[in-house]
C-alpha positions as CSV (number, residue, x, y, z in Angstrom):
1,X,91.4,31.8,190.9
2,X,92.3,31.2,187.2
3,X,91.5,34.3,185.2
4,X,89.1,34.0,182.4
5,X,90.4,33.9,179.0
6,X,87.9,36.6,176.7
7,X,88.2,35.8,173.0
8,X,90.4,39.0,171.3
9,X,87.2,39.0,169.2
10,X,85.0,40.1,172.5
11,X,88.2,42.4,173.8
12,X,88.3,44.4,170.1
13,X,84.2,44.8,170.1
14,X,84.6,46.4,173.5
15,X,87.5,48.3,173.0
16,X,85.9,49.7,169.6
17,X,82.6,50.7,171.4
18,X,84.5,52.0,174.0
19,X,86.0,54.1,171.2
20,X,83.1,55.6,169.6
21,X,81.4,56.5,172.7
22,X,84.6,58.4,173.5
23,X,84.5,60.1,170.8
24,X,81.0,60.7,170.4
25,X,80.6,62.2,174.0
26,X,84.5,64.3,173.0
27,X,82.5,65.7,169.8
28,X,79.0,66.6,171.6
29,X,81.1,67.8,175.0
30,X,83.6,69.7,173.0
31,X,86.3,68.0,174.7
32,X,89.3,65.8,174.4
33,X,88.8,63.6,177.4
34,X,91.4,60.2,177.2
35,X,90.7,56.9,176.6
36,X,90.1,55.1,180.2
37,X,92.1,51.8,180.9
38,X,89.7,49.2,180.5
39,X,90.6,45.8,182.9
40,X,88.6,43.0,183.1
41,X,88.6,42.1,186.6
42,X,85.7,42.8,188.1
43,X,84.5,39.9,190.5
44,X,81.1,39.0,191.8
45,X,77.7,40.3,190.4
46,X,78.6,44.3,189.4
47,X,78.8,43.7,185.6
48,X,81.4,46.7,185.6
49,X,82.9,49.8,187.9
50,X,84.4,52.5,187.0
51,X,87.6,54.0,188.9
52,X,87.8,57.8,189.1
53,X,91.0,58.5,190.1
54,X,92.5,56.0,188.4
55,X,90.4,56.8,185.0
56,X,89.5,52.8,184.3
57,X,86.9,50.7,183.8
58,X,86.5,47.4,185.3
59,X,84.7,44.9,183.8
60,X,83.3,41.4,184.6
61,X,84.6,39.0,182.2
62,X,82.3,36.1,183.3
63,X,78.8,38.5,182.9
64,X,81.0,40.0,179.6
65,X,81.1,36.0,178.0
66,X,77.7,35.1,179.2
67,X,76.2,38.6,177.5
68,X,78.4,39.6,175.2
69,X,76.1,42.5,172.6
70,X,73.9,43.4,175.6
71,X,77.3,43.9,177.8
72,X,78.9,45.8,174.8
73,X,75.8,48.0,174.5
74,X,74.9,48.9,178.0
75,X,77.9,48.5,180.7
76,X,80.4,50.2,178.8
77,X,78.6,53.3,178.3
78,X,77.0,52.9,181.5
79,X,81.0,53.0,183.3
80,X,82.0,55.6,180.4
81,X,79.5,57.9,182.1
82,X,80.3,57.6,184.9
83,X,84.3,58.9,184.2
84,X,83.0,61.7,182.0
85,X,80.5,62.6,184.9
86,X,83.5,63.1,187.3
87,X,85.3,65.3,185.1
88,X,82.8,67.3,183.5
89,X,81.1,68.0,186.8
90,X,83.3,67.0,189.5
91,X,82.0,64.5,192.3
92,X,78.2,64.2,192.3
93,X,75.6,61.4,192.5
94,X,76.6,58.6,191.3
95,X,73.3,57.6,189.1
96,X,71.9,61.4,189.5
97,X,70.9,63.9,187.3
98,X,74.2,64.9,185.4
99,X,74.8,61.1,185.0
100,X,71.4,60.5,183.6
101,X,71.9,63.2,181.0
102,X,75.4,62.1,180.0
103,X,73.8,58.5,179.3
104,X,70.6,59.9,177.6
105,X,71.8,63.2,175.6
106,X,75.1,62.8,175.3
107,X,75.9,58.3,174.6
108,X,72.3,58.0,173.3
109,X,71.6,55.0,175.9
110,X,69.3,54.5,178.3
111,X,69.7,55.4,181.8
112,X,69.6,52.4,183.6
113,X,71.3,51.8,186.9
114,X,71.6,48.2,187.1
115,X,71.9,45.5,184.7
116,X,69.1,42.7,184.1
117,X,71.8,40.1,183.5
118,X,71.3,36.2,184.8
119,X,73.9,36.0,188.0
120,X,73.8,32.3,189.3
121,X,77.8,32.2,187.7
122,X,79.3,34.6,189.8
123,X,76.7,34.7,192.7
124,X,78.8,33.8,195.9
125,X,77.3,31.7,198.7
126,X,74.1,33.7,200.6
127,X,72.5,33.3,204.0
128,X,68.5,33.1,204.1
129,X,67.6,36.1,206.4
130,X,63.9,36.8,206.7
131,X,61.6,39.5,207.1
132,X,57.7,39.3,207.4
133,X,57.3,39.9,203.7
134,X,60.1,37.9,202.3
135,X,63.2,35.8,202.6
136,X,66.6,37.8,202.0
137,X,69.8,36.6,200.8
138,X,73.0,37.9,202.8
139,X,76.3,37.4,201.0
140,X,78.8,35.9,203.6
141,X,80.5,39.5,204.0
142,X,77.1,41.1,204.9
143,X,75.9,37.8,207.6
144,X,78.8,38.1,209.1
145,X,78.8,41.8,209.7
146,X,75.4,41.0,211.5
147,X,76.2,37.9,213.2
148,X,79.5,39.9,214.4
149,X,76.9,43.0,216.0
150,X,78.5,45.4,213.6
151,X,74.9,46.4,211.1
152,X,71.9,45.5,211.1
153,X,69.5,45.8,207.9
154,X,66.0,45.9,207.0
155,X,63.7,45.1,204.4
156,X,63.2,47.8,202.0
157,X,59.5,46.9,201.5
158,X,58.1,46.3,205.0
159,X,60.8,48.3,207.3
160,X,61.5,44.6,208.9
161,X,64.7,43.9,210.2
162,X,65.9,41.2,209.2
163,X,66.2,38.0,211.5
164,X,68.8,35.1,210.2
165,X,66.9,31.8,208.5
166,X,69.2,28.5,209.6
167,X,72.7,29.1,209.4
168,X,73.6,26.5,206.4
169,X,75.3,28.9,203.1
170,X,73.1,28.1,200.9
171,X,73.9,28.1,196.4
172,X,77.1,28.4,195.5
């Protein structure tokens, strides 16, 4: 897969709020906490991750292109906090408490666990799976767990499990 070529432009406006969130939280934390790596490789639709051990921040260049300001303003903090959570408080929920405050008190951003971002780009192939309620859409890893007896899962509304639609992928 060819990797996606982010104007410097786009790479510098991240980097730089990367930056001042750094040293905003450093300031307010009274700490000297490094500048993560940031990598733009982050596949599928998770707008960013961040990597603990490794102190680095993933992001998706596709969702990064497609929303650059919204990107800039809410998944960088969003996977800042999350490496400032682990070592300020060591291993706790992911989207807890801790996490919340560092977001809200400390990077002056909403707490938000997911982003609202349009996906159809980087959406894989899904598999219909229904429920009474609802039809479901299982990425290939996920059916094929099923179909191979190894999970099961339900719908988070009506408690359902879930029973596979026909067997055609279906978007792309």
């Amino acid at each position: 897969m060819k990797p996606i070529r982010l104007p410097i432009a786009l790479q510098q406006a991240v980097m730089r709020a990367l930056r001042e969130k750094l040293q905003q939280a450093n300031q307010r934390l009274a700490r000297n906490y490094p500048e993560p790596t940031l990598v733009y490789q982050q596949r599928g639709t998770a707008a960013g991750t961040a990597w603990l051990q490794s102190w680095e921040i993933r992001l998706n260049p596709v969702l990064l292109l497609e929303n650059q300001q919204a990107f800039i303003e809410e998944v960088v903090p969003h996977e800042l906090a999350h490496l400032l959570v682990w070592r300020h408080f060591g291993r706790v929920a992911p989207h807890g408490k801790e996490w919340k405050w560092m977001m809200e008190t400390i990077l002056d951003v909403p707490a938000r666990r997911t982003h609202q971002f349009e996906v159809a780009s980087v959406r894989g192939k899904t598999f219909p799976w229904y429920c009474r309620c609802q039809q479901h859409h299982l990425t290939v890893r996920r059916h094929n767990r099923v179909m191979r007896g190894e999970t099961e899962y339900r719908c988070v509304q009506c408690g359902d499990l879930l029973q596979p639609g026909n067997h055609q992928a279906s978007g792309d």
